[in-house]
C-alpha positions, -999 to +999 in steps of 0.1 A: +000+000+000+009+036-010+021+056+021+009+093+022+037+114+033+023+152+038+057+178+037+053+206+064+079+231+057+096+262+069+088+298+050+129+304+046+148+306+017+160+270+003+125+256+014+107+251-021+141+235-035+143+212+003+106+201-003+110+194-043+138+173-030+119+156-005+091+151-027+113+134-052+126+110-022+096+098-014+083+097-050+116+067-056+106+048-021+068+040-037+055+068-014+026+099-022+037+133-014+012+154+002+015+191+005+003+205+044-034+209+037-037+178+038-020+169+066-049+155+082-053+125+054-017+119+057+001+084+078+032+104+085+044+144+087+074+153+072+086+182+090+117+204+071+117+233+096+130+237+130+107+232+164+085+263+153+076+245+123+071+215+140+047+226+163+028+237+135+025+204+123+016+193+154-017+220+153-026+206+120-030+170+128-044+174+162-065+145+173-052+123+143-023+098+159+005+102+132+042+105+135+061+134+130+094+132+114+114+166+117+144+172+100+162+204+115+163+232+089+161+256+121+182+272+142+185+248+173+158+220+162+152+202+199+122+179+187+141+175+155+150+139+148+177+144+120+197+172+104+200+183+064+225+161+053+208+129+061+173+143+045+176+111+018+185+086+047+156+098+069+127+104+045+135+070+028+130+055+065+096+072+069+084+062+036+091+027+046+076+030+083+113+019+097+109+039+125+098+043+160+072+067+181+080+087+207+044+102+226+049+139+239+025+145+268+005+180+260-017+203+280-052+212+273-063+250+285-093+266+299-100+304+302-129+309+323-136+352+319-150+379+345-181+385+321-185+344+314-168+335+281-154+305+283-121+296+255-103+267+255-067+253+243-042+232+239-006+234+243+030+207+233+053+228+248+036+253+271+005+280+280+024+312+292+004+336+306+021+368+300+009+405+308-003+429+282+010+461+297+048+463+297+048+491+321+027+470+348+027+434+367-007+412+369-012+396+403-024+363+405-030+334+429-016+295+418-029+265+431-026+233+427-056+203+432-080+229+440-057+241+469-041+276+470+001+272+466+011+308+469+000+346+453+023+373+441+029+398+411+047+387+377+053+398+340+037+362+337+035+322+343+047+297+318+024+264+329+048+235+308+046+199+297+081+179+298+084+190+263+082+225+269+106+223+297+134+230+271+116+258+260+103+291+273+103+273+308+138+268+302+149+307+297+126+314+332+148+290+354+125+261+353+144+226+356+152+205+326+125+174+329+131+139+307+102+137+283+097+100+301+092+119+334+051+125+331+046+159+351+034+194+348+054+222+350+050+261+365+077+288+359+071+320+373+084+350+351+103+382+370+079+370+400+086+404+425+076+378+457+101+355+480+084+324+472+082+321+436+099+297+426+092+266+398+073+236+406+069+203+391+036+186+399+018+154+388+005+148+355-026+138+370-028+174+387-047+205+373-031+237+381-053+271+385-049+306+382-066+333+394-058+363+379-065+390+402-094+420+398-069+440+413-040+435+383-029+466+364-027+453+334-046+422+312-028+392+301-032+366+275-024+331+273+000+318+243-002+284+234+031+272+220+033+312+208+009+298+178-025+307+196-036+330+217-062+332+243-078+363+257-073+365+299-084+398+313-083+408+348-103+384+372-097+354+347-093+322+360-066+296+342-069+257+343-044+235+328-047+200+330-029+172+307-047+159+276-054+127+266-039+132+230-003+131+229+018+137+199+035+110+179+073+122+172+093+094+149+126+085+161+150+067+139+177+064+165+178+053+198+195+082+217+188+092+250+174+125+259+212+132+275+231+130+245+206+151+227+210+177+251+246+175+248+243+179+208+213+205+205+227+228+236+265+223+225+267+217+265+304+212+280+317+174+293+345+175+305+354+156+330+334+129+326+349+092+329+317+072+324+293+052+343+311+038+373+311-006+377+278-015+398+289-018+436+282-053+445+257-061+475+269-043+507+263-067+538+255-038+576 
């Protein structure tokens, strides 16, 4: 059977000649090329682009479980599972379905207004609730469970899944989590309190915010910076995790440490390896 392979691609120059190419790979493997409209129709996402590019794929085959491929035409390309020079070597892989599936944990979102509309959401990497007024601080109370966790004033909240804790949770001081560690994330942003600090919480958990009546200045929630929901004063937040995950295709097995080695450029030395197990230590 014909595999449909939709090509999801970045707006920079060297994309048309990148998809052509790609299209003309999957074309020799017995595959059917299938531009991002139809993404939906698709039984795999070729992704050239960096993370930004990828999350766009992931918005246009929400609720449909298929893998995403990306193949980093980006700048650092974190969910990215290959880079340029191995386009031919990867896309012939996902024409053939030689390849495994990662699940990402993602968030949904619900905006609950002072005058009763109701939006909703949903996030890969993060919701960040970020003031409107750069001049001013909104005040807001967090809880977690339905319990009250602590109140204070902030440019904003970034409320994370695993994924997303390499991402804007990342640049506010929020702890790196393994995307095999199931948990909710919330990183405070320029908090102006003693206790503000990031907090990791169950993935079973829902996290609420009340925004206060008493903020000077509205905020609005960004979804993965793609979509944006409106959170005036006196706005209360829920986040809660969703039961659709997305599918990311691996083609190697490398652990989440060595790809923040590679992606972050991070230093290593020092390191000697893993030390031999201790054998059983008799008190």
């Amino acid at each position: 059977m014909t595999r449909r392979i939709a090509i999801v691609r970045h707006g920079r120059a060297g994309a048309p000649e990148q998809e052509h190419r790609a299209r003309a790979i999957i074309e020799r493997e017995g595959g059917e090329p299938l531009g991002e409209d139809d993404a939906y129709d698709a039984e795999a996402i070729l992704v050239l682009g960096g993370d930004g590019t990828i999350l766009r794929a992931a918005e246009l085959v929400r609720g449909h479980p298929v893998a995403i491929l990306g193949v980093n035409f980006g700048h650092v390309g974190f969910l990215a599972e290959a880079e340029p020079d191995s386009l031919d070597h990867s896309v012939t892989r996902l024409v053939r379905g030689d390849y495994a599936t990662e699940e990402r944990m993602t968030i949904e979102i619900g905006v609950c207004t002072p005058d009763g509309e109701e939006y909703t959401g949903w996030a890969l990497n993060e919701a960040a609730l970020i003031k409107i007024d750069r001049a001013r601080m909104i005040e807001l109370a967090f809880g977690v469970d339905g319990h009250a966790v602590s109140s204070f004033g902030c440019d904003g909240l970034v409320l994370a899944t695993p994924t997303g804790s390499t991402a804007y949770a990342f640049s506010g001081g929020g702890p790196i989590v393994w995307p095999t560690v199931e948990a909710l994330l919330a990183v405070p942003i320029a908090a102006h309190a003693l206790f503000a600090r990031p907090l990791v919480a169950s993935p079973s958990s829902e996290l609420t915010v009340h925004l206060s009546t008493l903020s000077s200045s509205d905020a609005e929630a960004f979804c993965d910076g793609r979509r944006t929901i409106p959170t005036p004063a006196g706005s209360v937040v829920t986040v809660r995790r969703s039961p659709e995950p997305v599918l990311l295709a691996r083609l190697e097995d490398t652990p989440f440490s060595g790809r923040l080695v590679a992606k972050f450029n991070l230093p290593v030395e020092g390191w000697r390896g893993t030390p031999p197990v201790l054998g059983h230590l008799e008190v």
